[in-house]
C-alpha positions in Angstrom: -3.5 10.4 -42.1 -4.7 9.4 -38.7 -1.6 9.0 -36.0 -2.8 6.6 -32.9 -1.2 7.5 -29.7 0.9 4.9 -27.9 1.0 4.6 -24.2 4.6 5.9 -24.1 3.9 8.5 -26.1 1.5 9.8 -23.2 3.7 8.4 -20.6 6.2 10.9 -21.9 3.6 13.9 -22.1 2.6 13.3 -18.3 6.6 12.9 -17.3 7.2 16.1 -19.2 4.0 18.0 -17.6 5.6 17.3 -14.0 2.9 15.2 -13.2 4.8 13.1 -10.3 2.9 13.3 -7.6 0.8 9.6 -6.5 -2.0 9.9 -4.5 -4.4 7.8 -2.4 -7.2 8.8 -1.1 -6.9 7.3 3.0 -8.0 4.0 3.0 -10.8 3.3 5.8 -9.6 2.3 9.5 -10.6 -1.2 10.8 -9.5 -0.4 14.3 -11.2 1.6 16.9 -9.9 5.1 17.4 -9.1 4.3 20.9 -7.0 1.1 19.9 -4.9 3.7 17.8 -1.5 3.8 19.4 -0.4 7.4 17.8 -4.1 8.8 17.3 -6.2 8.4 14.9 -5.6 11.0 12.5 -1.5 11.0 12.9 -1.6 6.8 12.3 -3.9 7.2 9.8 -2.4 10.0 7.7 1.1 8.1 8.2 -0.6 4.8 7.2 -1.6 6.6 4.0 1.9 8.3 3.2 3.3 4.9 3.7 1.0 3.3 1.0 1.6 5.9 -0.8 5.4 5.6 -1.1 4.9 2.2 -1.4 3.0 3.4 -4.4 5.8 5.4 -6.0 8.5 2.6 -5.1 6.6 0.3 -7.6 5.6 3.3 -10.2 2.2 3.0 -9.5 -0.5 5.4 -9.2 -3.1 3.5 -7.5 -3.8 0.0 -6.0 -5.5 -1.5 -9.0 -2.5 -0.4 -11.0 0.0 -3.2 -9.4 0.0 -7.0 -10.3 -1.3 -9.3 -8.0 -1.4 -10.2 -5.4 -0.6 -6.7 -4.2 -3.7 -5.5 -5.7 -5.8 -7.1 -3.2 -5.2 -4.7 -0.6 -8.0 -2.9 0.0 -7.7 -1.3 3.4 -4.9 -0.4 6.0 -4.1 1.3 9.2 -1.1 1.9 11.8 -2.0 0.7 15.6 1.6 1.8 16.2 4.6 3.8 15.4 6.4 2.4 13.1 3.5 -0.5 12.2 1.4 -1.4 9.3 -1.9 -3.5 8.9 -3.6 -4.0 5.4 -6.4 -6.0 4.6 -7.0 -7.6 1.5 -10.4 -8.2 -0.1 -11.2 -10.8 -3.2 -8.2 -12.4 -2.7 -4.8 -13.2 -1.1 -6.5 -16.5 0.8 -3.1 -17.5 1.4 -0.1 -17.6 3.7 2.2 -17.2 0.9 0.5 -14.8 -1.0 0.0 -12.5 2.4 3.9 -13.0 2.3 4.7 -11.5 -0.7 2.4 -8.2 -0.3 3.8 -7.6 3.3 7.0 -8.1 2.0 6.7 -5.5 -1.1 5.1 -3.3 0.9 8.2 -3.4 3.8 10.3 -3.2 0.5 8.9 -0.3 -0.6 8.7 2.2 2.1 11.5 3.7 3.9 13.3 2.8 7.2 10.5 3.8 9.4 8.4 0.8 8.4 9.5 -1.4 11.1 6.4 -3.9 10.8 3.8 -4.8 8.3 1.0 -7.2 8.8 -1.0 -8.5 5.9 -4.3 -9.9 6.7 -7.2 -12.1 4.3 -10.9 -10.7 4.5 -11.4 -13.3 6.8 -8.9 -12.3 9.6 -8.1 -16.2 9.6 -4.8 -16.2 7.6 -2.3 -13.2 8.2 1.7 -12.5 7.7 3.8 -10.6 9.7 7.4 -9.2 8.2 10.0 -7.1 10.4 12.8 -5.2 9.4 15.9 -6.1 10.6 17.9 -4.1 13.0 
């Protein structure tokens, strides 16, 4: 008799082998390195721990794994303490849908994240969220 494995079958193997950690491999800088606030390497290794808890916050393991329109984002970077930029790619070509990523992503990192700007391929539509004081 031939026994299929169901995805929570394995989703219990993997919990029960430890493996917790999520993992993103950095995502490529848009900004010059000497437009980089906190240096390059210190914004970009934070801008990558942030997406990365961002990540976790939503149980996901990479990008591709969330529902849209969060899994448009297909770059980021930190010109500030503090700040956040993502860029998405194939879509997001909305105000509202810019919204809603900048906002999950604000939701899902710590206090820190003070800003987050979500911008379209095109650099024509972006949106901006701030956590309150």
């Amino acid at each position: 008799m031939k026994k299929n494995v169901t995805s929570s079958t394995l989703i219990m193997a993997l919990a029960l082998s430890g493996c917790t950690a999520y993992e993103v491999a950095p995502g490529p800088s848009v900004v010059p390195a000497e437009e980089l606030a906190h240096g390059t390497e210190g914004g970009q290794e934070w801008a990558d721990t942030k997406i990365n808890e961002w990540l976790g916050a939503n149980g996901a393991r990479n990008i591709s794994a969330l529902s849209g329109p969060t899994f448009y984002v297909d770059s980021w970077e930190s010109p500030a303490e503090g700040e956040l930029v993502v860029r998405t790619k194939g879509g997001a070509y909305d105000k509202v849908a810019l919204g809603m990523i900048a906002s999950s992503i604000l939701h899902g990192t710590g206090e820190d994240m003070q800003k987050i700007t979500a911008i379209n391929e095109y650099n024509k539509i972006q949106a901006t969220y701030e956590r309150l004081k």
